[in-house]
N, C-alpha and C positions, 0 to 999 in steps of 0.2 A: 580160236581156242574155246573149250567149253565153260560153261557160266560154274562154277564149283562152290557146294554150301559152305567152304573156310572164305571163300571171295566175299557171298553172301553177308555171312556175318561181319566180317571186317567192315563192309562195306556200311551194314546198319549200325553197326556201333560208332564208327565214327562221326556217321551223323548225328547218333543221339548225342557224343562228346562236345559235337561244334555246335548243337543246339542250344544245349545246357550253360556251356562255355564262353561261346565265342558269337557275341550279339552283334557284334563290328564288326565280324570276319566278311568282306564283299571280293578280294579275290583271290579265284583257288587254282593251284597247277598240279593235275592229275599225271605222275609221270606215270609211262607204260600203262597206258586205258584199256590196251587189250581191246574187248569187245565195248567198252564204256560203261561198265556197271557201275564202279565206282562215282563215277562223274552223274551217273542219272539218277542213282538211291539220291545224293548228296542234294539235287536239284531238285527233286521229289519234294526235300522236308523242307528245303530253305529257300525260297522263292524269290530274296534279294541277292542272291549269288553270281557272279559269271566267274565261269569255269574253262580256263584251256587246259585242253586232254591233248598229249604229245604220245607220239606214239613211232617209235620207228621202223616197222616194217609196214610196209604202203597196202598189201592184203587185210591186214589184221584194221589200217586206221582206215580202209573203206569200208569196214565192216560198223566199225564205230561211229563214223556219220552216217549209216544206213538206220544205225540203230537210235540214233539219237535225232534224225529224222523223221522217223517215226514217232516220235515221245512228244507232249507236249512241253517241252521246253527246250526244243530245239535253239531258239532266239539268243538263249543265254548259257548254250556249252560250242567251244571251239574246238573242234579237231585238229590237230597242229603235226603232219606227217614230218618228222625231222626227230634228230640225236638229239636227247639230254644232255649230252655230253659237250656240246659246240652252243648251247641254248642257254641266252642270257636275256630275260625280258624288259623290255626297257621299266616297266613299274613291277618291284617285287610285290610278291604276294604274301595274302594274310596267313593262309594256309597251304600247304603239303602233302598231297596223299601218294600213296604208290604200294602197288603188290608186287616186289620187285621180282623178278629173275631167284628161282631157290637152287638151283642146283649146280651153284660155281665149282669146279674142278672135280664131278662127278663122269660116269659114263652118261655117254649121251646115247640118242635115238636113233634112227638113220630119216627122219624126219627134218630138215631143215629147219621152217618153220617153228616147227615143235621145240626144237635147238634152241633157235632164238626166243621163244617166250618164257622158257623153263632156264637155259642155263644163261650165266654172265657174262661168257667171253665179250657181249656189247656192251655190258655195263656192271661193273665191277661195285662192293659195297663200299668200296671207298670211294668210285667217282659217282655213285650215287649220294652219298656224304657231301662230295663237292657239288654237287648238283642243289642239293638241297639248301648250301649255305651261302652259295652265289645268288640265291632266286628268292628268299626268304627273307620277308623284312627283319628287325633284330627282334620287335615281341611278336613275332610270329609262331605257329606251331608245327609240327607235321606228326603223320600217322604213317608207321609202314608195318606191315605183315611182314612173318619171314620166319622159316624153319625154327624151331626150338631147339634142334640138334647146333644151331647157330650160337646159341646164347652167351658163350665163355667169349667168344670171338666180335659178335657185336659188342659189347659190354668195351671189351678193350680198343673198339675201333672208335665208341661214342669218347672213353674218355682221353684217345690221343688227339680224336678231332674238338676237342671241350664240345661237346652236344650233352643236353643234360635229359635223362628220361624220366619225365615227370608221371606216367601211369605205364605199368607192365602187365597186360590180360596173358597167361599161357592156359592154351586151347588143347581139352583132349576131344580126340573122335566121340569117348562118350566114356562115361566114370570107370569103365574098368579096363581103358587105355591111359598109356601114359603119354605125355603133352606132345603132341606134334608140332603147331605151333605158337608164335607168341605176337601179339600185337602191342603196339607200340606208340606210343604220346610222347613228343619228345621237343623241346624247344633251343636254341643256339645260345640263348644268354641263361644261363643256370648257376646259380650260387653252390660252392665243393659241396658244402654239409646239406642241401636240400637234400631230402629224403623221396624216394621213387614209392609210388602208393603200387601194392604187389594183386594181382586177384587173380582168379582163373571160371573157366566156365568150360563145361561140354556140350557137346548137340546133342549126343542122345541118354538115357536112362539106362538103367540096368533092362528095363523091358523094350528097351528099341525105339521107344518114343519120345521125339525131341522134348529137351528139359523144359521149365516153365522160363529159365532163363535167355533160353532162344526162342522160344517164342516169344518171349517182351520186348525182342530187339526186332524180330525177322515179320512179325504180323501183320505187318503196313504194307510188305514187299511180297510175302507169299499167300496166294489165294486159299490154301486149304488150311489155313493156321486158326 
């Protein structure tokens, strides 16, 4: 699948979160790595990291060790071809990430593949819920991407499974669209009354050129910024 600027950004902002945030965080489980973007921004900024990237179609996870072979920090990200869904690691991790499956019970493509990285018949948001609470230490955090059009629907899935969301970014294409989608801070032990801190940012300006706010995240990763 192709490298996408909402991947992008997701990708750099969570690093700048875990930088800012999480000085302890040493291990990380990238579900659905896709191509490995997620898992190399991340290793990029934080150089005491090791990272497994699970990945369940066998195409797509030799695409992410080719990718991550190539990188200098191969050493310290694992390609892991297998279901989230069956995957329990013997030492939980600190953090979380995943760009999950956005198009659960939409039309599909006549694309297999395509199938599989876009829609969830593999992985449901509630067995990514489970996924995430089985493999996650308790003060642990995770970050996920996911449709905006989702929003009424996660909200009710965080608070049946007690997941508390500690920051909510909603993402428009550029300030005179409205939010496509919403990224996500989110930790398993959360106090009722803690409060979710709300913001949003676009990629591009009224004149087509990325905001200054994407460029303060994406700089490090894109060449012509």
């Amino acid at each position: 699948m192709k490298v996408t600027t909402d991947g992008c950004l997701f990708g750099a902002w969570v690093t700048t979160e875990v930088r800012c945030q999480m000085s302890e965080v040493r291990i990380v489980l990238d579900i659905g790595t896709g191509t490995g973007l997620l898992s190399l921004m991340l290793a990029q900024k934080k150089s005491d990291l090791v990272i497994d990237a699970i990945e369940i179609d066998s195409a797509a996870a030799m695409q992410a060790l080719e990718n991550v072979n190539a990188s200098p920090w191969k050493d310290r990200i694992r390609i892991i071809n297998a279901d989230v869904k069956t995957f329990s690691a013997v030492e939980k991790y600190d953090l979380i990430i995943s760009n999950p499956p956005f198009y659960e019970r939409e039309i599909k493509s006549g694309v297999e593949k395509k199938n599989l990285a876009h829609h969830s018949e593999g992985l449901t948001l509630e067995e990514l819920i489970s996924a995430i609470k089985r493999n996650l230490k308790p003060e642990g955090l995770f970050f996920l991407m996911l449709p905006y059009k989702r929003n009424a629907e996660v909200r009710r899935l965080f608070k049946d499974s007690r997941l508390h969301i500690v920051k909510l970014i909603f993402v428009r294409q550029s300030v005179n669209h409205d939010y496509f989608r919403m990224m996500i801070q989110g930790k398993i032990n959360g106090h009722p009354d803690e409060e979710t801190e709300l913001d949003e940012i676009s990629i591009w300006n009224e004149k087509q050129e990325y905001t200054v706010e994407f460029v303060d995240l994406l700089k490090d990763y894109y060449f012509y910024l």
